[in-house]
N, C-alpha and C positions, 0 to 999 in steps of 0.2 A: 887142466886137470891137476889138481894139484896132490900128487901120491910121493911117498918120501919111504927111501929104504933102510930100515934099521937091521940093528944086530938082530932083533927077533921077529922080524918078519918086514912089512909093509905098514907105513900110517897114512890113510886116506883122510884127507879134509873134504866135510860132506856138510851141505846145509840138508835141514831135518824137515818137512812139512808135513804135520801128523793129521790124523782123521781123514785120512785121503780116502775116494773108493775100494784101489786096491794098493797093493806094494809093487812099488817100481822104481825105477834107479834111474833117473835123466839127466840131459847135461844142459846146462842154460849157461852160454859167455865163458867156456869152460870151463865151469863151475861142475861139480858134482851134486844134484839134487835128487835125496832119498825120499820119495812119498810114503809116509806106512801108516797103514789103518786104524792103528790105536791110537786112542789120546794119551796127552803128557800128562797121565795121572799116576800115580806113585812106581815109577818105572816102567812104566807099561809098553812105553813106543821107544825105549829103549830097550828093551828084552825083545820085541819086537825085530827092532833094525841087528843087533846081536844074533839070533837066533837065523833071520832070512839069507843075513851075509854069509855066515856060517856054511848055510846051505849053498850058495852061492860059489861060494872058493873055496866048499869043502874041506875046511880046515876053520880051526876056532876063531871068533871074532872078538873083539872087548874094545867096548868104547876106553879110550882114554885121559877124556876130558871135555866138558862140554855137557855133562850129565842135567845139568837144569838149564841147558840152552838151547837153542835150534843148532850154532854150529858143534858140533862135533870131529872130534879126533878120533880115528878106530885103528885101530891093531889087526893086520890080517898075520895071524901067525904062519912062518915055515915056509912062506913064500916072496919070490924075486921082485922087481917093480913088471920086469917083462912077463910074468904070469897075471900080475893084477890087471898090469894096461892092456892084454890082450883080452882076459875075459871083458872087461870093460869096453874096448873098442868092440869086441863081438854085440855087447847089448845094444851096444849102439844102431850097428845098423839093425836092428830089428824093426 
């Protein structure tokens, strides 16, 4: 899992796989893999993955880099790496 703690919050490296059925968050090889149901058409599966994370950790999300790629850089603002890996670990066992 690869999550890194900055001054302003958390950066998660996530690979992207868009037009999925639903949005979900899986881990393959310890990789972080984001499924979201919008295609990569003019930001769309990126507001997307912004908006679900958001909800997710409760706190704002912003890709920050990676915008015309599958992998992705995201910012979880305001919070620790131990709040990230924990809700993450939680999704996990589901």
């Amino acid at each position: 899992m690869n999550v890194k703690e900055v001054k302003d919050g958390v950066i998660l490296e996530a690979y992207v796989k868009p037009k999925s059925r639903q949005f979900s968050i899986e881990f393959k090889n310890d990789e972080i893999v984001i499924r979201c149901t919008e295609p990569p058409v003019k930001g769309r599966a990126n507001k997307e993955i912004e908006k679900e994370l958001s909800k997710l950790f409760k706190t704002k999300a912003t890709i920050m880099s990676g915008h015309t790629s599958p992998c992705k850089r995201i910012l979880i603002y305001g919070l620790n790496f131990e709040n990230v890996k924990q809700t993450i670990l939680n999704l996990k066992k589901k």
